[in-house]
N, C-alpha and C positions, 0 to 999 in steps of 0.2 A: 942414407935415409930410407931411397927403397928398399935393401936389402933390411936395412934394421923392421921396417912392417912385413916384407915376407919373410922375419925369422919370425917373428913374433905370431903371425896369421898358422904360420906350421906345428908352430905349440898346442897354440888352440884347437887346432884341429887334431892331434895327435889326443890331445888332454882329453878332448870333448869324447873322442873314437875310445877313449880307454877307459867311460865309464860304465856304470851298470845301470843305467839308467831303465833298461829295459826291461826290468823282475825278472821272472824265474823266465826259463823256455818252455815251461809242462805246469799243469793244471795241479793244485793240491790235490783235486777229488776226481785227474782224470780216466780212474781205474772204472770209475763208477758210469762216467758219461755213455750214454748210448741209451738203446733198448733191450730190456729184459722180458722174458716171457715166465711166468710161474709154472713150473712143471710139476712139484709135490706141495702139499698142505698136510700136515698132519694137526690133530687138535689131542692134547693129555695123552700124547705117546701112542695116539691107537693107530688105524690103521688109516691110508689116504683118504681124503675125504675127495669127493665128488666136488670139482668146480668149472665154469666155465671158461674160459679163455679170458687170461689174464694178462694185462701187461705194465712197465712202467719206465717209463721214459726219464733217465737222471741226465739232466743239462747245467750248465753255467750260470753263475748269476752275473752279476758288472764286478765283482772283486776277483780276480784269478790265480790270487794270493792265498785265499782265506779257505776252511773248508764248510763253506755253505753253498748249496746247489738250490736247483726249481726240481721238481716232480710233478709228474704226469701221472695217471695211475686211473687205467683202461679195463673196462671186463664187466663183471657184476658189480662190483664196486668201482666210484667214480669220486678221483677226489686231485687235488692240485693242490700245489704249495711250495713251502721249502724242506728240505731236509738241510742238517747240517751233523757233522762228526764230532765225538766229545766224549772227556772221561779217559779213568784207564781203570779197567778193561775198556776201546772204545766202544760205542754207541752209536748206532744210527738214527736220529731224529728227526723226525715227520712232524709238519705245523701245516693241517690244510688250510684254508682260505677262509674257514667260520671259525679257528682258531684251538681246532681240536689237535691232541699230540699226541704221537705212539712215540714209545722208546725202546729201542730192537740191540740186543746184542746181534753183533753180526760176525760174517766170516768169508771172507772172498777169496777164491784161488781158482786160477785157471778158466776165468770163463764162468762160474759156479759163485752165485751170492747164499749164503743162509744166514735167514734171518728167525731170532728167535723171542719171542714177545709174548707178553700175559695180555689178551684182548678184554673187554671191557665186560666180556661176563666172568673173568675171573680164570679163562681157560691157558694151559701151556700152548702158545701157535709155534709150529717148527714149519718155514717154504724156502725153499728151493729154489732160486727161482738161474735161470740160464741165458747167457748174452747173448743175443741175437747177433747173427754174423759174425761172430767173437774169433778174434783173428791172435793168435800167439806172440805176436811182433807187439802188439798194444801193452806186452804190460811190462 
């Protein structure tokens, strides 16, 4: 009888150790997590524009499955929210906190985000913006 409970106990525990219970090991969106700094702005293809230090912070939400994050987003302008990923081609989607929404084609490689977006008066915005302590092993 003992030995039939510790065959039965080593199942279990074999059974239980072999599931997946534990989601992915990596973030959907965690190419994006950290801090970035804007380094170009351009507006209708001219030339850089003049801005002050910019930044924005893409973090986690409670899902680590899904691809929606929190933003930060530091400088001259100042706004909070969610972004989330969508679409094909995809999309980068901004929802701040009074419930205003930009939608950015985007393109990330190496350390390097560009985002590019029609802003609210109608203009082409093209920024650059670059990860902060962006380390090569991350992606």
């Amino acid at each position: 009888m003992k030995r039939l409970i510790l065959i039965l106990a080593l199942c279990l525990a074999t059974i239980s150790c072999g599931s997946n219970d534990d989601g992915p090991e990596y973030s959907a969106i965690a190419v994006f997590i950290g801090e970035w700094d804007l380094e170009v702005r351009t507006i209708n293809s001219g030339l850089p524009e003049d801005f002050g230090e910019e930044s924005i912070v893409f973090s986690e939400d409670n899902n680590f499955e899904d691809l929606i994050g929190r933003y930060t987003l530091s400088g001259d302008t100042e706004s909070s929210g969610i972004f989330s990923i969508s679409g094909l081609p995809y999309d980068l989607n901004f929802e701040d906190s009074t419930g205003s929404t930009l939608s950015s084609a985007f393109n990330i490689v190496d350390g390097i985000l560009t985002l590019e977006y029609t802003n609210d008066n109608g203009d082409s915005v093209r920024e650059i913006w670059r990860k902060v302590l962006y380390n090569e092993e991350e992606e």
